[in-house]
C-alpha positions as CSV (number, residue, x, y, z in Angstrom):
1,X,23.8,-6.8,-24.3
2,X,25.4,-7.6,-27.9
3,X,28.1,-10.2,-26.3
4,X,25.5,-11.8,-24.0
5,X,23.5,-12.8,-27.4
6,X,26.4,-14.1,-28.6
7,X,27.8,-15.9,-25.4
8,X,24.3,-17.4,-25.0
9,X,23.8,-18.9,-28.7
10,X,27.6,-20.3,-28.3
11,X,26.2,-22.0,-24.8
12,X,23.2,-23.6,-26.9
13,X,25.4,-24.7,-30.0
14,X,27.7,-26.3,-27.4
15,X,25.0,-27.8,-25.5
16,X,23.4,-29.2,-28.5
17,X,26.7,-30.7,-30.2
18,X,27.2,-32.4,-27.2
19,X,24.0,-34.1,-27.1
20,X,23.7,-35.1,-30.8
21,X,27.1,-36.1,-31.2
22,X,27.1,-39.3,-29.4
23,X,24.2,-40.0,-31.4
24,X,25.4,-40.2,-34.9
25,X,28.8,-42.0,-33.6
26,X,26.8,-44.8,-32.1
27,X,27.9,-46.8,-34.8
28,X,31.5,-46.2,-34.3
29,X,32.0,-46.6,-30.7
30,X,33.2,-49.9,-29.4
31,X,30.8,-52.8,-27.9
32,X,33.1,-52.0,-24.9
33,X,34.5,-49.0,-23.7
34,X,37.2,-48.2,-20.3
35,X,35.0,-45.8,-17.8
36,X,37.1,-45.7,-14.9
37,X,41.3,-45.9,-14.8
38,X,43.4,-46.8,-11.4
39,X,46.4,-44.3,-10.6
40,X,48.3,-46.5,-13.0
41,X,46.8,-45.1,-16.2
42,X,44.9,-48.9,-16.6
43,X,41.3,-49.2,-17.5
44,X,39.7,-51.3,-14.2
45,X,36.0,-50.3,-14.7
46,X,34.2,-51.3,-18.1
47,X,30.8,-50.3,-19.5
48,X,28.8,-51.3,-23.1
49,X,28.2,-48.9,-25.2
50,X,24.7,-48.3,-24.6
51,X,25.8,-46.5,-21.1
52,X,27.7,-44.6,-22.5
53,X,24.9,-42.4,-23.9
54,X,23.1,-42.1,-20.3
């Protein structure tokens, strides 16, 4: 019972950092970001920024 308190609070940080961290980098991220690379290692799909935190 003691490690499932703990294993569930670490689930909720991680949940949460992921979800407000996009937030406050907004400002850093580029206008245009690579979502999608070939076999090739090279970006062929593109999205804005504002996808990017859908």
């Amino acid at each position: 019972m003691f490690n499932l308190k703990y294993a569930r609070i670490l689930f909720i940080t991680s949940i949460l950092i992921s979800l407000l961290l996009p937030i406050f980098l907004y400002e850093q991220l580029p206008e245009r970001m690579a979502s999608h690379f070939n076999l090739n290692n090279e970006a062929d799909r593109w999205m804005n920024k504002n996808s990017y935190l859908l």
